[in-house]
LODRENVO-635723 format. One line per 3 residues: number of its first residue (from 1); for each residue x, y, z of N, C-alpha, C. Coordinates in steps of 0.001 Angstrom, whole numbers, plus 524288, in hexadecimal, padded with zeros to 5 digits. Example, Ala and Ser with C-alpha at 12.3 -4.5 7.8 and 13.67 -1.06 7.14 Angstrom:
BEGIN
1 = 83386/7E9C6/81E78/8300C/7EE6C/81E78/83390/7F31C/81E78 | 83232/7F736/81BA8/83566/7FBDC/81BE4/83264/8001E/81EBE
END
This chain:
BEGIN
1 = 7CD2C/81256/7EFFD/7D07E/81197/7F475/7CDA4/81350/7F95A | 7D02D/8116F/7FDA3/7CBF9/81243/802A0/7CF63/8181C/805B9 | 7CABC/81B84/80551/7CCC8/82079/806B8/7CFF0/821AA/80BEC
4 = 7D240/82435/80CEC/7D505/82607/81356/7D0A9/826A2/816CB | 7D2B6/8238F/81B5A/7CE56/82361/8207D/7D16D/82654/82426 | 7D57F/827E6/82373/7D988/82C03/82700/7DB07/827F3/82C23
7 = 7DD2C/82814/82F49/7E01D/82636/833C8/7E49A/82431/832C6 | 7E5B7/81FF3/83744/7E8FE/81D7F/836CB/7EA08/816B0/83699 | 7EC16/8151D/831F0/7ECCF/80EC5/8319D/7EF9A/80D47/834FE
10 = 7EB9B/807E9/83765/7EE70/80438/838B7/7F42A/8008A/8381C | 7F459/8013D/83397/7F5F2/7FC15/83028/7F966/7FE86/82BE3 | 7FD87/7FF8E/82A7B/7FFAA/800BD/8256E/8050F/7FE18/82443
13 = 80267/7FBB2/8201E/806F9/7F797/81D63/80B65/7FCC8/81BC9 | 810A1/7FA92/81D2E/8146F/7FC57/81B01/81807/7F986/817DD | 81983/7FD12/812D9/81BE9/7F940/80FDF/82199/7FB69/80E88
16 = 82424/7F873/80CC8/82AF8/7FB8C/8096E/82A1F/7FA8C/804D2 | 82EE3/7FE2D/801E2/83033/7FD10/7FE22/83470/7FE4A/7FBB6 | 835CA/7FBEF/7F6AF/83B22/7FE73/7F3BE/839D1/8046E/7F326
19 = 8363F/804F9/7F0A8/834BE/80AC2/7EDAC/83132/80C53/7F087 | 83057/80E1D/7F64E/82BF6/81085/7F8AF/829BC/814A9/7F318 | 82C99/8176D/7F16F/828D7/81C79/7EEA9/8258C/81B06/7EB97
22 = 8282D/81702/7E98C/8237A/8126E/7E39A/81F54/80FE7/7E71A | 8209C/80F56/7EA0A/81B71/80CB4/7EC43/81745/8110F/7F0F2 | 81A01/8153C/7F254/81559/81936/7F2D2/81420/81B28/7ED79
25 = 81633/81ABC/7E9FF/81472/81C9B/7E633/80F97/819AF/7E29E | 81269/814A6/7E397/80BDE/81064/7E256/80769/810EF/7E4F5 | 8099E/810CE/7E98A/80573/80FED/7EEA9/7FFD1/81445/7EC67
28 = 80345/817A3/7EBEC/7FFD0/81D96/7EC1A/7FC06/81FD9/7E761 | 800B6/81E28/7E150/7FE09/81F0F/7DE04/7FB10/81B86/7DAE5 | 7FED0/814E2/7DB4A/7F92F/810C5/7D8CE/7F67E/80D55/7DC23
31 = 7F798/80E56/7E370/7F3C3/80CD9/7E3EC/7F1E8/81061/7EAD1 | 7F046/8130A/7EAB2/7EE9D/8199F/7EBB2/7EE44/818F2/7F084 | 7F19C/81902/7F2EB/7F413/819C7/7F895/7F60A/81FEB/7F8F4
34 = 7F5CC/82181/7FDB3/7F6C0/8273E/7FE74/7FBFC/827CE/800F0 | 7FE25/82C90/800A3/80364/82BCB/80216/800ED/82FEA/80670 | 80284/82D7F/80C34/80290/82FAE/8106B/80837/8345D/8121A
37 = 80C10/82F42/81100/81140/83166/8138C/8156E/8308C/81109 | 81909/831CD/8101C/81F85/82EFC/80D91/82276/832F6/80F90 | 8274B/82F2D/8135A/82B9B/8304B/81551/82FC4/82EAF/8128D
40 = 83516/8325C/811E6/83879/830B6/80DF7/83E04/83050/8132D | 84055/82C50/81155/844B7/82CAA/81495/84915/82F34/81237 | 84D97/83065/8134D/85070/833D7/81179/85347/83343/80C09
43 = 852E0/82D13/80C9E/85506/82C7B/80803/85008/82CD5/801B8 | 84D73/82E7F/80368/846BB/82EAF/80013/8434B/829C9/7FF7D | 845B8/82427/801B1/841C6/82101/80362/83CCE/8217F/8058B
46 = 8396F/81E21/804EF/833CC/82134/807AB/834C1/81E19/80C58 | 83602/820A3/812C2/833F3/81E36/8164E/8310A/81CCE/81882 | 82C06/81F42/8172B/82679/81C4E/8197C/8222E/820DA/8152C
49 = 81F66/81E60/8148D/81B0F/820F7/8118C/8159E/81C78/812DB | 8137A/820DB/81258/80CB8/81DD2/812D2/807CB/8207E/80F52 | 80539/81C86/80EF6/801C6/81C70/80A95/7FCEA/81B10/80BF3
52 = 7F8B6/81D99/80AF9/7F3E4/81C17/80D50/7F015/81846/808DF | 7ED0F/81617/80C06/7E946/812D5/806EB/7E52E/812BF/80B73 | 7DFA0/81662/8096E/7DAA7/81380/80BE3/7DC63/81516/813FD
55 = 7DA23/811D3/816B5/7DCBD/81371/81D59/7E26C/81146/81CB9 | 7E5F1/80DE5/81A8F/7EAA4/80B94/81ADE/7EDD4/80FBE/819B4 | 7F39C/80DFC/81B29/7F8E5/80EC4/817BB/7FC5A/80BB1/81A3F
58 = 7FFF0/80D3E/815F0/803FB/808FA/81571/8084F/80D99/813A1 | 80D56/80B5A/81892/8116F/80EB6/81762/8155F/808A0/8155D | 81951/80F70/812B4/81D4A/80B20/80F4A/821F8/80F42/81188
61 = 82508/80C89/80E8A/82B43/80E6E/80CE0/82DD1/80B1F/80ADE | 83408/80DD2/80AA5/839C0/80B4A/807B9/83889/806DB/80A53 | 83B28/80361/80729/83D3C/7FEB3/80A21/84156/7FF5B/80BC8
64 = 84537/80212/80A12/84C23/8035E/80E69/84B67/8081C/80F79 | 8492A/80AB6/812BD/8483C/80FAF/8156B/84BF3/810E6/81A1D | 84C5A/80B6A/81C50/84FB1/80A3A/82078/84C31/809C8/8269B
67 = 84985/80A97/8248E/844B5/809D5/829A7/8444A/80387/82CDB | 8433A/8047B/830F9/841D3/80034/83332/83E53/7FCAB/8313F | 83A52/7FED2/82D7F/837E4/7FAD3/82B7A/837F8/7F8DE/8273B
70 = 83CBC/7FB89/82431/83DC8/7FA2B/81F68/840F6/7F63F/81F74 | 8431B/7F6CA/823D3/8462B/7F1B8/82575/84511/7ED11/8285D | 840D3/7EF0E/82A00/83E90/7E8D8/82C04/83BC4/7E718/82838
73 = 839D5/7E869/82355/8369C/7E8F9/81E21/839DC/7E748/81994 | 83FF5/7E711/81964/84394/7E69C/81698/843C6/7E0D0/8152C | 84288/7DC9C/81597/840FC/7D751/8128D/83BB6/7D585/81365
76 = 838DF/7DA04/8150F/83237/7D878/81440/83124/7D903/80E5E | 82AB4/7D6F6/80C70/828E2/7D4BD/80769/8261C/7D8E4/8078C | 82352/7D7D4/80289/81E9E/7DDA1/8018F/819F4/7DB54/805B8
79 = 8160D/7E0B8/80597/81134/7E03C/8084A/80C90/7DFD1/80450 | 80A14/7DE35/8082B/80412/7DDF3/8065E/80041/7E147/80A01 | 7FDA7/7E5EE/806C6/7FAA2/7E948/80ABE/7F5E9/7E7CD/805B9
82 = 7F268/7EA4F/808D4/7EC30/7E9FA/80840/7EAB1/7EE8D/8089E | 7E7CB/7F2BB/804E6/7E4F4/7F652/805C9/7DF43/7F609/8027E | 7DC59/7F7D6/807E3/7D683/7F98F/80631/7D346/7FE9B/8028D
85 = 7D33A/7FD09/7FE06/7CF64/8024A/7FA40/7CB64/7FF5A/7FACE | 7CA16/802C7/7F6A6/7C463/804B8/7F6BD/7C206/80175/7F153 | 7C59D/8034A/7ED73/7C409/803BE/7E617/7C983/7FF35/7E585
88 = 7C9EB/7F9FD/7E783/7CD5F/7F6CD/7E458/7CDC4/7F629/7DE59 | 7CA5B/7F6F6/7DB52/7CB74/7F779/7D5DC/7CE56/7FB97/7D376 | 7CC33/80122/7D5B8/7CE1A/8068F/7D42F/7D451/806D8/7D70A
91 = 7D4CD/803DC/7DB36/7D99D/803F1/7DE9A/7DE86/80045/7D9AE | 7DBA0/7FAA8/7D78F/7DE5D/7F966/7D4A3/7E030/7FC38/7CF87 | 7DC78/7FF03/7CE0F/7DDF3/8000A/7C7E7/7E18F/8055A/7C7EB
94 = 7E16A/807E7/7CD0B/7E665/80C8A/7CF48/7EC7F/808A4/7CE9B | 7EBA4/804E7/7D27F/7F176/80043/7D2A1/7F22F/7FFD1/7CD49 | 7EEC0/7FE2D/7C98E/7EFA1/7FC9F/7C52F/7F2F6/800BD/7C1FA
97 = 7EF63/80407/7C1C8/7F1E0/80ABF/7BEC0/7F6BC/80BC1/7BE7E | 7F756/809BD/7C300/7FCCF/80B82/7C51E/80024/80884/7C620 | 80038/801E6/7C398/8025B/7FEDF/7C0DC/805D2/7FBC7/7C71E
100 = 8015B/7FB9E/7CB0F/80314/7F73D/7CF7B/80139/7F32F/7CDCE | 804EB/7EECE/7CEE6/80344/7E944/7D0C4/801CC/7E71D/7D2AF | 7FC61/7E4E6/7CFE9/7F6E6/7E343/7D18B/7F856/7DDEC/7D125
103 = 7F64E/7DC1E/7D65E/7F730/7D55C/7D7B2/7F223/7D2CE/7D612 | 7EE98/7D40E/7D876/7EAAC/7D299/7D754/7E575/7D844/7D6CB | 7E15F/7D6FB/7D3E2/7DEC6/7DA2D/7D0D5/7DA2F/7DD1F/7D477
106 = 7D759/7E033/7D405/7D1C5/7DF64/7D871/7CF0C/7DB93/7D6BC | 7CDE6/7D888/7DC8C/7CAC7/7D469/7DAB3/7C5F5/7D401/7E0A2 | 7C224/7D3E9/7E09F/7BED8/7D25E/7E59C/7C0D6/7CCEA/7E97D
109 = 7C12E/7CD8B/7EC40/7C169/7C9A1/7EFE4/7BCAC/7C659/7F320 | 7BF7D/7C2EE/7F579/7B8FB/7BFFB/7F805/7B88C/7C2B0/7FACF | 7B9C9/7C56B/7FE25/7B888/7C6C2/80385/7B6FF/7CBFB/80397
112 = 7B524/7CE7A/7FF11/7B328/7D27B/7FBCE/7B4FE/7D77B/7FBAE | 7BB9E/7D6B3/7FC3C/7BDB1/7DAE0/7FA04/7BF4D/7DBC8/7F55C | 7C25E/7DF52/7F234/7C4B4/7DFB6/7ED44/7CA55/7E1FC/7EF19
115 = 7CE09/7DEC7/7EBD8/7D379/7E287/7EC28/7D7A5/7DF5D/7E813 | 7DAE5/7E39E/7E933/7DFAE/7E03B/7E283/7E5C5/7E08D/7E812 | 7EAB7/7DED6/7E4D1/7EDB0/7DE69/7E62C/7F15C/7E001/7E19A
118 = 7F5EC/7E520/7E4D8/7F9C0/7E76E/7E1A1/7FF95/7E5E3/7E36F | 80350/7E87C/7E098/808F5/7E4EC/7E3E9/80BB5/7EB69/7E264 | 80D67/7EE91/7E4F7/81029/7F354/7E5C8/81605/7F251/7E371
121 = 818FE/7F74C/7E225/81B5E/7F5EC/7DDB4/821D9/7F32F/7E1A1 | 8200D/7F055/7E8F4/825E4/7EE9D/7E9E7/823A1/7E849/7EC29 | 81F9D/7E6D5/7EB19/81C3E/7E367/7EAB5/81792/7E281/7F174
124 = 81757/7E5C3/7F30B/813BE/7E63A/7F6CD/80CE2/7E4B3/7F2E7 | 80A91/7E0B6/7F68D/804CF/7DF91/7F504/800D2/7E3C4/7F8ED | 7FE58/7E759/7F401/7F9C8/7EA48/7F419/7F494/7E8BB/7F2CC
127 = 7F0D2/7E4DC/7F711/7EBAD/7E46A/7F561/7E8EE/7EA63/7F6C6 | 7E427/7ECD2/7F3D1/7E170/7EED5/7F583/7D9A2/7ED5D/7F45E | 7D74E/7EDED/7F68D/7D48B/7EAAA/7F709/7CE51/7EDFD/7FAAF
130 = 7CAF9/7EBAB/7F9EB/7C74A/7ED6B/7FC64/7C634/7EC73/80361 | 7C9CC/7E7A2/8052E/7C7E6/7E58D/809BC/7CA31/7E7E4/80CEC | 7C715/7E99B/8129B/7C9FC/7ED29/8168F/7C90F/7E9FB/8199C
133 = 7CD2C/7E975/81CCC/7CD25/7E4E1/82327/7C969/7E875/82580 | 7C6A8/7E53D/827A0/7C4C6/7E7A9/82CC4/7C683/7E802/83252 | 7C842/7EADC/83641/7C873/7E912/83C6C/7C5C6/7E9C8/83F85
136 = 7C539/7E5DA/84202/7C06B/7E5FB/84546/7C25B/7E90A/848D3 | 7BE61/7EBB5/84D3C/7BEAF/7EF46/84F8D/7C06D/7EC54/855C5
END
């Protein structure tokens, strides 16, 4: 996996869910995201939690939290995020262990990266993969 570069992301996909806890709980242990933060709302829903991978994260929560964005989020579809490692094989056979759903396998690509594709247990698409965008300066 691609180690912590410390700062701050640009960019962090946020996602919902039925079971926020099952899915920090995937996130973290089969496929090794760090748990930054988790806020509980009163009723013990998770209201926002975040998770680090590599320079990224990606915050989640409930899907009925009651939040403004759970509600503008309330007939949206799953996501598709992209994260960059390091060891795509060793990254897969962790997902595997731990009995996520693998879409597609590691496989090389033309454009000479490697990466597989997983599906999280409320159907959000997880590629992870070797290729890092670049931005130009």
């Amino acid at each position: 996996m691609t180690g912590s570069r410390g700062g701050s992301p640009g960019l962090c996909p946020t996602l919902l869910y039925a079971d926020a806890r099952a899915a920090v709980r995937q996130l973290t242990e089969a496929l090794g995201f760090r748990q930054l933060a988790l806020y509980e709302g009163e009723d013990g829903t998770v209201a926002h939690a975040e998770l680090a991978q590599g320079g990224g994260v990606v915050m989640l929560g409930s899907k009925d939290n009651g939040g403004a964005f759970a509600r503008a989020m309330r007939n949206a579809g799953p996501a598709g995020v992209y994260v960059v490692v390091e060891d795509v094989d060793a990254h897969h056979a962790r997902a595997v262990e731990h009995g996520v759903e693998i879409l597609t396998a590691p496989a090389d690509q033309d454009y000479g990266a490697r990466d597989y594709m997983a599906r999280d247990l409320e159907g959000n698409v997880w590629s992870f993969g070797t290729y890092t965008p670049e931005i130009p300066a």
